[in-house]
VEXTOR-554746 format. One line per 8 residues: number of its first residue (from 1); their letters; for each residue x, y, z of C-alpha. Coordinates in pm, 1 decimal. Layout:
N
NUM> A> X/Y/Z  ... $
END
This chain:
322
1> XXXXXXXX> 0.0/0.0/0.0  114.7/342.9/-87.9  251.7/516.8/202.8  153.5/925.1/244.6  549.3/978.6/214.5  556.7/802.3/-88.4  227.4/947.6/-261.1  385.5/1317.1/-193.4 $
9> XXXXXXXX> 681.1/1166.1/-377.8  503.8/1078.0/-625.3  302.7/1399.8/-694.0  652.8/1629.5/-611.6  810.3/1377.2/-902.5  547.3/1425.3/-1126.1  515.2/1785.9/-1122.2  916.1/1861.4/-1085.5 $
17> XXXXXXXX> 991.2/1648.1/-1419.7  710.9/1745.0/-1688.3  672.8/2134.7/-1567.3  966.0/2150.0/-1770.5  848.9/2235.8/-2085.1  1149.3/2078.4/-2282.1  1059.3/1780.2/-2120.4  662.2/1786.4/-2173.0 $
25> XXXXXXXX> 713.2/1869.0/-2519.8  942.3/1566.5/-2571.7  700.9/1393.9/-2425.6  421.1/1491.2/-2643.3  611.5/1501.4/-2943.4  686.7/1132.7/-2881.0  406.0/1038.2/-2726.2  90.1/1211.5/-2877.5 $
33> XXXXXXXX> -100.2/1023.6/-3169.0  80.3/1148.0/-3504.3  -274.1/1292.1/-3644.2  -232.6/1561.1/-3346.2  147.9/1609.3/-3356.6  67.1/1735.3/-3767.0  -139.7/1956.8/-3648.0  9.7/2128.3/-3340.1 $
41> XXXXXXXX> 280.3/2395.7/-3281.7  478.9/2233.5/-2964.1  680.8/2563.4/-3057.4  401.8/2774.3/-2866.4  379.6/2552.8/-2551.4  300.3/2761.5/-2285.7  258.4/2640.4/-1902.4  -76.1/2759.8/-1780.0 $
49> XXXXXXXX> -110.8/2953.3/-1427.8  -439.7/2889.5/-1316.2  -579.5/2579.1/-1083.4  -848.1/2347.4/-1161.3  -785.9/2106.5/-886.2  -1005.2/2102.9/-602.3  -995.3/1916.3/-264.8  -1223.4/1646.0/-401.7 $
57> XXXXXXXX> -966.2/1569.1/-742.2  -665.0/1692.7/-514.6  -596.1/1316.7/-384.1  -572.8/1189.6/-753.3  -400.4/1402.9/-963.9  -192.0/1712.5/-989.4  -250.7/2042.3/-1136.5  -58.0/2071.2/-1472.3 $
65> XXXXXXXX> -160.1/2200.4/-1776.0  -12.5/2385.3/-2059.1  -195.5/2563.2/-2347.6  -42.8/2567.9/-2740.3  -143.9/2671.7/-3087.7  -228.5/2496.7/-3392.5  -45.1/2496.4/-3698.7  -306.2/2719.3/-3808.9 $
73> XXXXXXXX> -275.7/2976.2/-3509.9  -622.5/2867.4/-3335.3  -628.7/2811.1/-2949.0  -620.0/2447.2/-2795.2  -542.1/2374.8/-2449.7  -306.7/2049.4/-2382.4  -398.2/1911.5/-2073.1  -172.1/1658.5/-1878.9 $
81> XXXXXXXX> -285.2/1469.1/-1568.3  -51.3/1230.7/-1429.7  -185.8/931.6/-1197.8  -16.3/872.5/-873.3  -176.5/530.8/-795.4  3.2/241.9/-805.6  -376.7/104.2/-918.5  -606.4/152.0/-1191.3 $
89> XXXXXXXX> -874.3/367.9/-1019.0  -1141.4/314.6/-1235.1  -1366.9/604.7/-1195.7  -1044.7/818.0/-1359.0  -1243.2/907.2/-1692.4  -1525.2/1044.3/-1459.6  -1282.4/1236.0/-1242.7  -1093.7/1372.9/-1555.2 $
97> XXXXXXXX> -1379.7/1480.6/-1701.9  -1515.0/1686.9/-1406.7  -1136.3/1817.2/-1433.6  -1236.1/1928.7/-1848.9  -1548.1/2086.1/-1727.1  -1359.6/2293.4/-1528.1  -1113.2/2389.4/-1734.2  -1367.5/2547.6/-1981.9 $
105> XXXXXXXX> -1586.0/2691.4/-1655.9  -1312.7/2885.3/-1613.7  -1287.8/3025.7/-1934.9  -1620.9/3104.6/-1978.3  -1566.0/3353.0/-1642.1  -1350.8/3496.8/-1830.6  -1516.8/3541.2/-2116.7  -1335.9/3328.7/-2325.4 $
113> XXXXXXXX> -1501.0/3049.6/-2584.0  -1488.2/2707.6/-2488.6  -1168.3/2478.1/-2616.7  -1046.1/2136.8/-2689.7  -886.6/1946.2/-2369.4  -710.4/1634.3/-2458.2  -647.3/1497.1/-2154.4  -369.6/1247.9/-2108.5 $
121> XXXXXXXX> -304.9/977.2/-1808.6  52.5/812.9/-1752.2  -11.8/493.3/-1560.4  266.2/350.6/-1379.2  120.9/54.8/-1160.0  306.3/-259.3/-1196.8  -39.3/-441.7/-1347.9  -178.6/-378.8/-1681.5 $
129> XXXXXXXX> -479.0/-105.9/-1647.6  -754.7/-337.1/-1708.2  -1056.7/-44.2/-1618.3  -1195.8/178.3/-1862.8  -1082.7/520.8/-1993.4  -1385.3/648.7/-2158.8  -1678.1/810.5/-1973.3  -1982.4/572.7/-2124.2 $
137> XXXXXXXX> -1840.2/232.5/-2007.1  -1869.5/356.2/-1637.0  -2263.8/372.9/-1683.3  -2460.2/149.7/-1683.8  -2787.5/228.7/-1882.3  -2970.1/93.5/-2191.2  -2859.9/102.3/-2511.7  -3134.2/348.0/-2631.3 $
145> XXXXXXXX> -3006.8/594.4/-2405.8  -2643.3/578.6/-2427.3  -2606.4/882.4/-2641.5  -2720.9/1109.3/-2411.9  -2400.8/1005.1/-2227.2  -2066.1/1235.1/-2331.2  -1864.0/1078.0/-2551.9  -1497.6/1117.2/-2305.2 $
153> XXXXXXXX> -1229.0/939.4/-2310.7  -876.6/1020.9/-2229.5  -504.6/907.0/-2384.6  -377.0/633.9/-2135.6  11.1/533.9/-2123.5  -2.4/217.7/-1949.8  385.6/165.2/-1871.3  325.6/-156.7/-1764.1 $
161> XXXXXXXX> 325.6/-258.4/-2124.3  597.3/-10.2/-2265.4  936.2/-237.6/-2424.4  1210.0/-6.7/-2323.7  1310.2/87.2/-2629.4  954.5/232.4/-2672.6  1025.2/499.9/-2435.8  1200.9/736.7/-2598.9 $
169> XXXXXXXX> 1263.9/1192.6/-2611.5  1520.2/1363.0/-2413.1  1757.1/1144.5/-2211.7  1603.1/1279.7/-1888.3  1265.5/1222.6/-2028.2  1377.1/853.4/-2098.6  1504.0/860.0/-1733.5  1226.2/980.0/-1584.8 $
177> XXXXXXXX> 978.8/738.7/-1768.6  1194.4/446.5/-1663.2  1182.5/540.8/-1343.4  830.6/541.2/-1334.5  813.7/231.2/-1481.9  987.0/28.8/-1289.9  940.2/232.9/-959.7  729.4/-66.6/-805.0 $
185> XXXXXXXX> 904.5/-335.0/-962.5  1205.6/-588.6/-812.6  1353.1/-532.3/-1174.0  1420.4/-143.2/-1033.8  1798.9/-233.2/-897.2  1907.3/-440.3/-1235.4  1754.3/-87.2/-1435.4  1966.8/142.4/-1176.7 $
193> XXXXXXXX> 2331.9/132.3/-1418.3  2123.8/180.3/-1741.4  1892.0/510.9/-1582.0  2228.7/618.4/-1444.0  2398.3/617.9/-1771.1  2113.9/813.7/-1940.6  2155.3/1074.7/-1657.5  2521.8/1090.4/-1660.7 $
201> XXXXXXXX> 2494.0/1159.3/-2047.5  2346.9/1467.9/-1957.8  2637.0/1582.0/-1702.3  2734.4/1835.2/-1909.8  2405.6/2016.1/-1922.3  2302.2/2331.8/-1723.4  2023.3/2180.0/-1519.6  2187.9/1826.8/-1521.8 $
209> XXXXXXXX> 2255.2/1828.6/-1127.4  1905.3/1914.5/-1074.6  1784.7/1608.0/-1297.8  2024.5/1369.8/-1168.8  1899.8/1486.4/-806.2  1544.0/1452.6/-920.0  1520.4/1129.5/-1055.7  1788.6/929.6/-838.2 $
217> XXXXXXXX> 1599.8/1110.4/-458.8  1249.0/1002.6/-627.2  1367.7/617.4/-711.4  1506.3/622.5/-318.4  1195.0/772.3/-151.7  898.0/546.3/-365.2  1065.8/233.2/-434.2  1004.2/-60.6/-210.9 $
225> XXXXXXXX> 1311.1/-267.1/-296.2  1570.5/32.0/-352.0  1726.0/201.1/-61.1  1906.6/508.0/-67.8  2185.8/352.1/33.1  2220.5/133.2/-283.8  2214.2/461.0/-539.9  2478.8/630.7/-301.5 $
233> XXXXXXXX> 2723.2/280.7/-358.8  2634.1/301.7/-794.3  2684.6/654.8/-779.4  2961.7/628.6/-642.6  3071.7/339.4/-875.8  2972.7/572.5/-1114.8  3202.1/836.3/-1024.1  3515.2/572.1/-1064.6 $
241> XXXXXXXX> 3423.2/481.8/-1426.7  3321.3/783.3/-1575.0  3526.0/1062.3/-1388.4  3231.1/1316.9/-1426.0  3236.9/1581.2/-1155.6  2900.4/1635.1/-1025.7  2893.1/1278.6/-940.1  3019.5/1385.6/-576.3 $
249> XXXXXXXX> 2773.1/1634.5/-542.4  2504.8/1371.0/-602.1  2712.3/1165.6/-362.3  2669.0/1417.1/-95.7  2323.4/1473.3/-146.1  2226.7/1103.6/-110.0  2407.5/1029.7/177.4  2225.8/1329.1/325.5 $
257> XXXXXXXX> 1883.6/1169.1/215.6  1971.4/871.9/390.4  2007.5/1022.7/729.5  1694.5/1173.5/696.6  1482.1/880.9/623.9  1654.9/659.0/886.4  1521.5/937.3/1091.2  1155.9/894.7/1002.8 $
265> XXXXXXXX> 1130.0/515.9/997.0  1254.1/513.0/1303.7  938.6/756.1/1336.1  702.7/543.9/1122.4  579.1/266.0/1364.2  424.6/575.8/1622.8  263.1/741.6/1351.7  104.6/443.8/1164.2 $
273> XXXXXXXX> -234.4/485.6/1303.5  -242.8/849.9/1173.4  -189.7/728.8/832.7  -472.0/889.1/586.3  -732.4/659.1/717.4  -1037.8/810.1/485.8  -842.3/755.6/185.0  -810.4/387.9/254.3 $
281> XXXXXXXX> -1166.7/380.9/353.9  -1248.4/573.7/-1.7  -1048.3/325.8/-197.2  -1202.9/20.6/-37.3  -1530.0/116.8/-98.8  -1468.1/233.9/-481.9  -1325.1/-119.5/-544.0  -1595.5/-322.2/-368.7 $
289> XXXXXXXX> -1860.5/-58.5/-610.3  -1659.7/-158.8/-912.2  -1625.0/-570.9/-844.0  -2040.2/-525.0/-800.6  -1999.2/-632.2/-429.4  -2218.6/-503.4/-204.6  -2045.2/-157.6/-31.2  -1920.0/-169.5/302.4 $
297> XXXXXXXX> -2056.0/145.3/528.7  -1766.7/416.6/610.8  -1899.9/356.4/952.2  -1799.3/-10.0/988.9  -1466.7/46.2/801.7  -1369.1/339.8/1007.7  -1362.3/108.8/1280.3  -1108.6/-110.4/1161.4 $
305> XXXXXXXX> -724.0/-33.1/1253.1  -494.2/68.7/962.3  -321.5/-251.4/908.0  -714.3/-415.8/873.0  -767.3/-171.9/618.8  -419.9/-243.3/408.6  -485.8/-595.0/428.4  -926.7/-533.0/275.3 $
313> XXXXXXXX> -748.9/-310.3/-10.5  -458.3/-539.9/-98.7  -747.7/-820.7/-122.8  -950.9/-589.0/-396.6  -691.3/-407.0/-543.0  -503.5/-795.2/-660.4  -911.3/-908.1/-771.6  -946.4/-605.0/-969.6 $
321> XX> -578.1/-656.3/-1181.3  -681.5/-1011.1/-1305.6 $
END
């Protein structure tokens, strides 16, 4: 089960690599379906300012979004949400389009016309997603009526299924989605040399401490089977083979990381019952709603200790991946 620590590394991850526009362009560039590519000037990317995220959408994604031009000079808005559960939540085409609604709310305040979202969902769980991404599968309703349902569905990047030759942009794009992909995997420590090597390419770059930093402190704080402790000793390796002279610096910074998280598992076991109970409780009950099982009462569940809870959602959450 996710930890709190470990979904605000997520969402800090997230946020910290594709705010960058180089790197969201690369991504979308590589990424979006050729058809849109043609017809879009990545040229005019353009991060937007404004906030669409409410409490309610707050817990499952973050708030980045970046407008561009056409080809042709008209207005579209490029909209990327990035999912931070290691799950496939599958009311995320309902959430996401409550997120599009708002979007173009906005702009009607401001007396702007309404625009074209296109809203696209990196999944990084280590199952296939195996829930639906459009709107009209999620309701259940008779055929005669369907088309009064909106027709939404969003782009979904299940990494699960990425080769790794699939991924592919800037080097610290490739980094970064590799990362992600194998965050929650036992296959993350054999992948550590080859997402090293893409980083230290970069070495030479401005920003390239910052990236290094950024990927290698995001692999040590969400990974279950890679401690901090293991990047310091490749770094270090690292360092010996290639000479390059940040790699101290990254040294440093790791070995400083790993003081501070001995500190706070030596915290953890005190604070486990003030873990966020109600969004255990909340992903219980969306499972059980999804299998068709009859919903447990927030009540009943709210009486059940943390660990109880872990143990309910790791029941669903492996019932809903097969």
């Amino acid at each position: 089960m996710t930890t709190p620590n470990v979904r605000i590394a997520h969402d800090s991850f997230f946020k910290q690599v594709f705010s960058r526009k180089e790197t969201a362009r690369s991504f979308l560039q590589e990424f979006l379906p050729a058809e849109v590519v043609a017809c879009l000037d990545l040229e005019t990317l353009d991060a937007m300012k404004d906030s669409f995220v409410d409490d309610e959408l707050n817990a499952s994604f973050s708030d980045l979004c970046y407008t561009v031009r056409t080809i042709a000079g008209d207005y579209v808005v490029i909209h990327l949400l990035f999912e931070h559960k290691s799950f496939a939540d599958p009311l995320s085409a309902f959430q996401m389009l409550k997120y599009v609604v708002r979007i173009n709310e906005q702009r009607l305040r401001d007396g702007l016309p309404l625009c074209c979202v296109i809203p696209l969902l990196i999944y990084h769980g280590a199952e296939r997603w195996n829930v639906p991404r459009d709107y009209q599968s999620l309701v259940n309703t008779p055929d005669a009526t369907k088309h009064f349902l909106p027709q939404f569905a969003f782009q979904l990047y299940d990494l699960s299924q990425f080769d790794d030759n699939d991924i592919r942009g800037t080097l610290f794009l490739r980094a970064a989605m590799l990362s992600l992909k194998y965050v929650y995997r036992p296959e993350m420590a054999d992948r550590l040399s080859d997402i090293l090597g893409l980083l230290v390419a970069i070495a030479n770059e401005p920003v390239s401490v910052e990236c290094i930093r950024l990927v290698l402190l995001y692999i040590g704080r969400a990974s279950p089977t890679v401690s901090v402790e293991q990047l310091k000793r490749v770094v270090e390796n690292t360092v010996e083979i290639t000479g390059k002279s940040i790699m101290p610096t990254i040294a440093e910074t790791l070995s400083a990381e790993a003081r501070i998280q001995g500190r706070q598992e030596g915290r953890q076991e005190g604070r486990q019952e003030g873990y966020e109970k109600g969004e255990v409780v909340g992903k219980i009950r969306l499972c059980q709603k999804f299998l068709g099982e009859a919903v447990t009462s927030k009540e009943t569940l709210d009486n059940l200790t943390v660990i109880e809870l872990a143990s309910i959602f790791t029941e669903l959450e492996g019932r809903l991946s097969r």
